[in-house]
C-alpha positions, -999 to +999 in steps of 0.1 A: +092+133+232+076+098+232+045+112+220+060+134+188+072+097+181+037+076+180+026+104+161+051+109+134+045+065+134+009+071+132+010+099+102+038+074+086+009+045+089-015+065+076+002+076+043+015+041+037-016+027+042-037+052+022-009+046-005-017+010-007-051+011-006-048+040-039-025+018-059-049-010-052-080+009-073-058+017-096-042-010-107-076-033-104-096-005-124-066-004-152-064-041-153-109-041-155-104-018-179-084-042-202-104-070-195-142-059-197-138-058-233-134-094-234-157-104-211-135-104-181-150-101-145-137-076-117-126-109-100-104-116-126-090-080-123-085-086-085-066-118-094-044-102-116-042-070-099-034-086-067+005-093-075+008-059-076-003-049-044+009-071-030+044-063-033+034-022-026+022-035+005+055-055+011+074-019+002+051-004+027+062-024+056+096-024+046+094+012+048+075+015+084+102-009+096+126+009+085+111+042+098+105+028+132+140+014+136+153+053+123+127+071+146+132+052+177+170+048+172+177+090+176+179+101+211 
């Protein structure tokens, strides 16, 4: 029983994660996108992209909190 539990944990981690790390391209490419044209660099993407993901990642704990309390709370 323990087990199943680390492991449904360890799949949640792993989709929370890998969404993170996918709205993090995104968001920096879009933002590159719009700024390349006027001479922007990719660090001034990242700054301006990093808002952005950083409240997905604050979401993303939220939501593995949330999961771990739910998980481990059912008997």
């Amino acid at each position: 029983m323990a087990e199943e539990k680390q492991k449904k944990l360890r799949l949640v981690t792993f989709w929370l994660f890998s969404s993170v790390m996918i709205v993090f391209a995104a968001v920096t490419a879009y933002v590159y996108l719009w700024l390349s044209p006027l001479s922007g660099t990719i660090w001034q993407a990242l700054g301006a992209s990093m808002p952005v993901t950083l409240l997905v990642a604050l979401a993303a704990v939220i939501l593995y909190v949330v999961y771990y309390f739910l998980i481990y709370k059912k008997n």
